[in-house]
N, C-alpha and C positions, 0 to 999 in steps of 0.2 A: 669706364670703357664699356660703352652698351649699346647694343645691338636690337632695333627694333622695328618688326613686320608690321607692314602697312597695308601691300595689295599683294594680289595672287596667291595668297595662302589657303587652298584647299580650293584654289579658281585657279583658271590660266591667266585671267586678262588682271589687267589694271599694275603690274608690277613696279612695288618699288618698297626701299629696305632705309632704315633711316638711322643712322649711328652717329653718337656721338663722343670721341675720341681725339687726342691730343689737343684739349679744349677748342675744338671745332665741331661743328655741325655740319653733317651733309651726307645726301643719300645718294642710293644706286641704284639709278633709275629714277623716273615718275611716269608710270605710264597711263595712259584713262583706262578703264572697264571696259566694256564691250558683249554683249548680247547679255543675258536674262542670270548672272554669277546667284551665288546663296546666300554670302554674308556679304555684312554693310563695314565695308572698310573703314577703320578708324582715321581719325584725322591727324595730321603731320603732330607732333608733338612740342611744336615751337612754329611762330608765325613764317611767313614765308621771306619775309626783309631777313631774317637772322638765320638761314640756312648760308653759307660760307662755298661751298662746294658740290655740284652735282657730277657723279662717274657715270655716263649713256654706254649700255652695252650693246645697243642697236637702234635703226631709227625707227621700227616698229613701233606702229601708235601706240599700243600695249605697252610699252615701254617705255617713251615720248612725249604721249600725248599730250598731258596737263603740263608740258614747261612754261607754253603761254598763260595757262592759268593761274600759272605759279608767280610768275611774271606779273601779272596782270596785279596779283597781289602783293607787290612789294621786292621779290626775288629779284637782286642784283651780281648776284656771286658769280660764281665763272661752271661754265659747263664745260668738261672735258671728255672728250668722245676721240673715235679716229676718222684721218680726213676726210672717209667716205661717207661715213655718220653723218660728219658737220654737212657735207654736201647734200646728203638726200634728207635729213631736216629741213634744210631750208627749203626744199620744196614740199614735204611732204605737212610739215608742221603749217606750214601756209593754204597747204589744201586742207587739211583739215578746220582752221580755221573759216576756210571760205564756206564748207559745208555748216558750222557751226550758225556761221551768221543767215545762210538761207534761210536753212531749215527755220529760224528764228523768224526770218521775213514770212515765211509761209505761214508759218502757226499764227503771226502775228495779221495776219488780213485775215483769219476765221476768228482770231478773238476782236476784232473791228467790228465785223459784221454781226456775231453774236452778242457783243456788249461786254466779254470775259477780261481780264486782264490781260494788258500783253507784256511778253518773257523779251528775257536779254541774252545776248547768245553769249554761250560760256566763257568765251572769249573771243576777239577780234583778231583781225589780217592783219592790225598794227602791233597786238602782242607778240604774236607769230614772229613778225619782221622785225621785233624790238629783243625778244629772246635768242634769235642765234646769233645779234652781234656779241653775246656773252659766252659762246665757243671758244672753247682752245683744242686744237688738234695736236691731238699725239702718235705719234711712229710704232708699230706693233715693234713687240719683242725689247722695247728699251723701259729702264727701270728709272722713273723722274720722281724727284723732292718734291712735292705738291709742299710742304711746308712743315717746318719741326714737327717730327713726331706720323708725317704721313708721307710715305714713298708709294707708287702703282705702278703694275706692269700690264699692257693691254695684248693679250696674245688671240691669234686667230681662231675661231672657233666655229666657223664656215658653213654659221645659219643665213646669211645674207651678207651682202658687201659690205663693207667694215664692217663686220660681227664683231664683238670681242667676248672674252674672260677676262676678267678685271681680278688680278691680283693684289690684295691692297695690305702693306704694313703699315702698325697703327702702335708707339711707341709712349710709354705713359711712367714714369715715374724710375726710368731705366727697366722697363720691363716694355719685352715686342710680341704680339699676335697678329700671327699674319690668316688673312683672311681672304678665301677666293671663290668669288661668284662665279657661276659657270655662264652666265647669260643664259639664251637658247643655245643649245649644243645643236649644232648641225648634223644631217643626216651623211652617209659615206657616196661618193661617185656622184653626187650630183652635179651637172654641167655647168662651168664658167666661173666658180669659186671654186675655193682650196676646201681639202678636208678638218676638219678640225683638229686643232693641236690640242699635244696634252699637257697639265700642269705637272711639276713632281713635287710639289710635298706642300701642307698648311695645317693650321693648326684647327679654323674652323674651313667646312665648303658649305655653300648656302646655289644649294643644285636647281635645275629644271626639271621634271617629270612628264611633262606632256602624255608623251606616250610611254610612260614607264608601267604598263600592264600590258604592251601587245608589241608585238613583232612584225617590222616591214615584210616580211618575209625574201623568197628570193625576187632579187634585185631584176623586176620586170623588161621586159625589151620597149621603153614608153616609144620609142620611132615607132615601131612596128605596129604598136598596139593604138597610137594614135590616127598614124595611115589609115587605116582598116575601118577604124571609127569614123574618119572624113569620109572615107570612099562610102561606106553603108549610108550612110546619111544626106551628100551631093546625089548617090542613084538614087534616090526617094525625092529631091528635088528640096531637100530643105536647110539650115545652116544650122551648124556647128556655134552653140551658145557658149561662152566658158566666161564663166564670174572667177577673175583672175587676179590678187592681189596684184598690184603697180607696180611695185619695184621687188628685184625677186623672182617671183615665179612668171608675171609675163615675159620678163626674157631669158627664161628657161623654155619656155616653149616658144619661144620665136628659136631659141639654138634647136629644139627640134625638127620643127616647120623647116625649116634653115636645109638638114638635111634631108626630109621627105623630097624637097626639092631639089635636092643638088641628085640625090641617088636616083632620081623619076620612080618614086616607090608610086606614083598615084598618074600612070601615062595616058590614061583615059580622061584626066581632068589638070592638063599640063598649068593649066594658067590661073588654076582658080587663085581669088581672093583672100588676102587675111588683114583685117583691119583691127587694127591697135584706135580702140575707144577711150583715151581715156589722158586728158592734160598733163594728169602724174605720170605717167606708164610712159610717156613721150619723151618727159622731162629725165625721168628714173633711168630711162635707155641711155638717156646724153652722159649721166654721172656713169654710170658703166663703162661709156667707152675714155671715161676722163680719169678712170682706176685701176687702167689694164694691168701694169706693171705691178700693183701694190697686190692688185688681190683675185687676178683669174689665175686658176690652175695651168698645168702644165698644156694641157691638150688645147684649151685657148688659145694661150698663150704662141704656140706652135703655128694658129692660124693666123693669128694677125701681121706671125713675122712673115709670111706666105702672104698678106696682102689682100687676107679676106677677112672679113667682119662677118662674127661668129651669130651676128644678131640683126643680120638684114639679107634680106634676098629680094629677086622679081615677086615682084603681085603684093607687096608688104604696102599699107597704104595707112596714112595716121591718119585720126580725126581729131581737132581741138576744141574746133569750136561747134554749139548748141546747131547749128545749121549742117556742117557735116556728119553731126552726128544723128540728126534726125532722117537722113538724106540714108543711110546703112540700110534702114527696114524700107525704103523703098526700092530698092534695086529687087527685083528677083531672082537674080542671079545666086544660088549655091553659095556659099562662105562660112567664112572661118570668121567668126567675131568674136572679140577676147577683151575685157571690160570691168572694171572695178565698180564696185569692191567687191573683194574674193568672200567675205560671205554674204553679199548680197543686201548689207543692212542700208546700203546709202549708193547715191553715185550713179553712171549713167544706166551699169547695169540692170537697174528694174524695169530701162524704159525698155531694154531687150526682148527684157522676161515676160514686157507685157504682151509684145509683138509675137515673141518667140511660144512662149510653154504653152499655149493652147493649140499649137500647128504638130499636128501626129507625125510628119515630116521631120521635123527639127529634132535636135538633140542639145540638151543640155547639160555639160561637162563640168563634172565638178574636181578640181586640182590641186584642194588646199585642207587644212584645217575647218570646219564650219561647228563655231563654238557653241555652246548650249544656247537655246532661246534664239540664235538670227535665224532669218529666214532661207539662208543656205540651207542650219540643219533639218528645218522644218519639211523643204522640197525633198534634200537628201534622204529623207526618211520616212516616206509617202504621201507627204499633202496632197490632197484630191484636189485641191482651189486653195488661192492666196487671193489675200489684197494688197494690192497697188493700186495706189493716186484715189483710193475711193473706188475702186472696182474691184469686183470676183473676179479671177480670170482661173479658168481651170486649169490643169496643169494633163495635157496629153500628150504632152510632146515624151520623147524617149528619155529620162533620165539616166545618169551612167557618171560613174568616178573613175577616172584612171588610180589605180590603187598601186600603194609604195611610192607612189611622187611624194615626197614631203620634206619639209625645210628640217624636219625634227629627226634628232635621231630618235630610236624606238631602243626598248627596254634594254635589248644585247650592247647597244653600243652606249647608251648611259651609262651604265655599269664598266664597260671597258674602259671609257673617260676618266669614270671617279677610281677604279684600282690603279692608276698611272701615278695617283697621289699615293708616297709613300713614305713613310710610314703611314698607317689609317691617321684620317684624323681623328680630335678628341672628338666633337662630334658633326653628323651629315643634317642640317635643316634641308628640306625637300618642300620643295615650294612650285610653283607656277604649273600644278595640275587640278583637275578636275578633283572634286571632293573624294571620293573613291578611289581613287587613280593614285592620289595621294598616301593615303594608306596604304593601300597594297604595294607599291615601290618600297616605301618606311619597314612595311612585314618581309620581304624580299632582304631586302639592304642586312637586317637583323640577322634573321632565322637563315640567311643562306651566306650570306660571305662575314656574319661575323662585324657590321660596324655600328655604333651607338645612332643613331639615325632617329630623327624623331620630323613629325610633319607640323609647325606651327601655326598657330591659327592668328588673324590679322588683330594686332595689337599685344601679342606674345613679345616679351622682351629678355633679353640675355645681357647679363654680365662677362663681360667675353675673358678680365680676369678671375674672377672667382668660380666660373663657368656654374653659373647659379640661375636660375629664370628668377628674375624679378616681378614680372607680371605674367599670366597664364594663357591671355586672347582672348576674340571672343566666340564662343563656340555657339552659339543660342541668338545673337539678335538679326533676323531676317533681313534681309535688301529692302528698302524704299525702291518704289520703281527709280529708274532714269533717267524720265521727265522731272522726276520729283526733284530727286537729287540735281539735277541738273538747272532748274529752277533755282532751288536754294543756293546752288554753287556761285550763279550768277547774278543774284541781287546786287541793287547798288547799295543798300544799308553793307553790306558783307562787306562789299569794293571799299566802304569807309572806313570799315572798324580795320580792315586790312592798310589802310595807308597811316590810320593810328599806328597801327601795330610797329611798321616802317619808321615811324617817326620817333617811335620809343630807341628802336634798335639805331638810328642816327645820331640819337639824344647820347646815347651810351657808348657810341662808337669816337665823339666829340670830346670825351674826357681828359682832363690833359691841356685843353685848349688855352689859347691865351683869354686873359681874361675880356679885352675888347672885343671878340668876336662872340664868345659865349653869351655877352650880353647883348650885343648884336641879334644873336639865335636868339635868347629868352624874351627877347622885346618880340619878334615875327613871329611867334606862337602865340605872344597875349593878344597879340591883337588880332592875330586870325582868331583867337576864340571869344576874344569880344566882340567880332562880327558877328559869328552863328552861334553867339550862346543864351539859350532858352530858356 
């Protein structure tokens, strides 16, 4: 029964945990990396054909992201998420792959022209579309058999719609260890989702930290503080920039906007505009209103049976497509534009920034996370000039965060999540923080309430009976860049040794077989390898 860290250990991004118990394989979560992390994440421990089972604690790429990769290389198992997951997957995991493949078409007409080689994008919009027919949806709060030896329980943890905490027993030799990821634990009060539930008892918890060094502080007035920031910004004649994650936080501030409007906090500027940029963020609104009952709070909830939609008003205007969206920076009218990706690393929002952060007028709002190394944190923390598309553009425009908006809870309410488990557990893995961040939660968790807490490093492994580390992690080998790796991830030599790989775990899965068929199989292998053999 072993337990083994893959991503996010002493990083935020790339999160996924890989165990093997009641002679199954299969992990929780796969999610890609994402801006400039420290360590090089080790690789899955078994091909991706013989993983059995993946548990999605949210559809955040972080979390998500490599299904099609995974896919791509052989993964046919069953992904089990909750129905909001499985919905905003399917659109989000298909955006991601459409960026995947641009960016590839782009790089690939500069390597034409210079003579370099050309890359393969990580994966395609056919593995995207081929990995979520391998969804199963499950109902928060109910306890299902996934198969001898493994039961889960997915409860709300109201980081984003379908969030979960994934309770998982893991049963081996008549002996059970039960096991509970926290996913992202959501932040308290924030609008259109529930707060986060708590678990009461396990034997290991394998936690989030994000913000597990700092405190939201008190819970700001964001209406208030938003208005004021429109209104400052429309008198100067300029727009309101905001690099918005899709799903999630754009329609947490269109429930804002929602009310600026409805209460006329802004009657000097009755009619201005707010334009949703963005195919996801279009699409991600739709699954919101298709998950009212499962997963909006009370105060929602109360509006829709009132016959208003918490997440649309006058002046609200989408864009889809590349022609309405270039058509935003020619109006000169005053506005509200709100645009992915929330840090900025990809998506329409650069073409904003390009418009936008050199006009001393404009203001550029930042409303999320902005991880080490993307170019959110880079703005958010002085860059005098960036590049975009092969261009300086300076950066004069007003920069400004609304502070305490955030999907994460922060240190006081981590801590109140994990004391709900009770008795302590035997021990706290602390995972999906910054290197720093990391430890200091682990030093806290100890020295102040008293729990065995330790921060593992990616490729650390646990025996969850013996509660033994098997292997240590790896503390010392640096990141390859992301081109690089990303490069490598996507070769077709890889794509081959990978559907080997598949073919082995088919071969082994056939055992048993009657004997005509198996000879059947062993004839359509020799002579596929007498075709290609060298």
């Amino acid at each position: 029964m072993k337990l083994t860290f893959i991503g996010a250990d002493h990083e935020v991004t790339g999160s996924c945990h890989f165990l093997e118990i009641a002679g199954k394989k299969l992990t929780v979560d796969c999610g890609m990396e994402q801006g400039a992390d420290i360590y090089e994440n080790v690789d899955l421990p078994c091909s991706a054909a013989e993983i059995d089972y993946i548990f999605l604690t949210h559809a955040h790429i972080d979390h998500s992201g490599y299904l099609p990769l995974l896919y791509s290389h052989g993964f046919r198992g069953t992904v089990f998420a909750t129905k909001a997951t499985a919905d905003l997957c399917q659109i989000m995991l298909r955006d991601s792959a459409h960026i995947q493949e641009m960016e590839a078409e782009w790089k690939n007409r500069k390597a034409r022209r210079s003579g370099a080689s050309e890359i393969l994008p990580l994966y395609t919009i056919q593995d995207a579309e081929a990995v979520v027919q391998h969804f199963q949806a499950l109902d928060y709060d109910a306890i299902v058999t996934i198969c001898d030896g493994i039961q889960v329980r997915f409860s709300d943890v109201g980081h984003l719609l379908g969030s979960a905490s994934i309770e998982l027993w893991a049963t081996e030799e008549g002996k059970t260890v039960k096991l509970a990821f926290s996913g992202d634990i959501g932040n308290i009060n924030q609008p259109l989702i529930r707060d986060p539930q708590y678990l009461s008892e396990a034997d290991y918890v394998i936690m989030e930290s994000t913000y597990g060094d700092r405190s939201h502080g008190i819970l700001p007035d964001y209406v208030a503080e938003l208005s004021q920031l429109i209104r400052e910004t429309f008198q100067k004649g300029g727009n309101v920039v905001i690099p918005s994650f899709a799903v999630g936080r754009t329609q947490e501030l269109l429930y804002f906007i929602r009310e600026i409007k409805m209460k006329n906090m802004l009657p000097e500027f009755p009619d201005f505009d707010v334009y949703v940029d963005s195919p996801l963020a279009v699409e991600a609104t739709n699954v919101f209103n298709r998950n009212v009952e499962s997963c909006f709070d009370d105060e929602a909830l109360a509006l829709v049976k009132q016959g208003i939609n918490p997440i649309a008003f006058p002046g609200l205007k989408t864009s889809v497509t590349s022609e309405e969206s270039k058509a935003i920076n020619f109006d000169p009218k005053p506005k509200v534009i709100i645009s992915a990706s929330g840090m900025c690393e990809a998506g329409r929002i650069r073409h904003h920034l390009k418009h936008n952060l050199w006009r001393p007028e404009c203001t550029i709002l930042f409303v999320g996370y902005q991880a080490n190394g993307t170019l959110g944190r880079s703005i958010l923390e002085g860059a005098t000039a960036v590049n975009l598309f092969g261009e300086t553009i300076e950066v004069q425009a007003r920069i400004k965060r609304l502070e305490g908006i955030s999907g994460h809870a922060d240190k006081e309410h981590l801590i109140q999540w994990l004391q709900a488990i009770s008795p302590k557990p035997k021990t706290v893995f602390v995972v999906h923080g910054e290197d720093t961040v990391c430890d200091t939660f682990v030093s806290c968790l100890k020295e102040e309430y008293g729990y065995n807490a330790v921060a593992p490093y990616t490729g650390g492994a646990f025996d969850l009976l013996s509660a033994t580390w098997l292997e240590e992690g790896n503390r010392l080998h640096k990141k390859t860049s992301a081109a690089a790796k990303t490069n490598r991830a996507a070769t077709i030599y890889l794509k081959l040794v990978a559907a080997g790989q598949r073919l082995l775990t088919v071969i082994r899965n056939n055992e048993g077989g009657s004997n005509k068929d198996l000879i059947k199989f062993t004839d359509q292998i020799n002579a596929l390898c007498d075709k290609w053999s060298r």
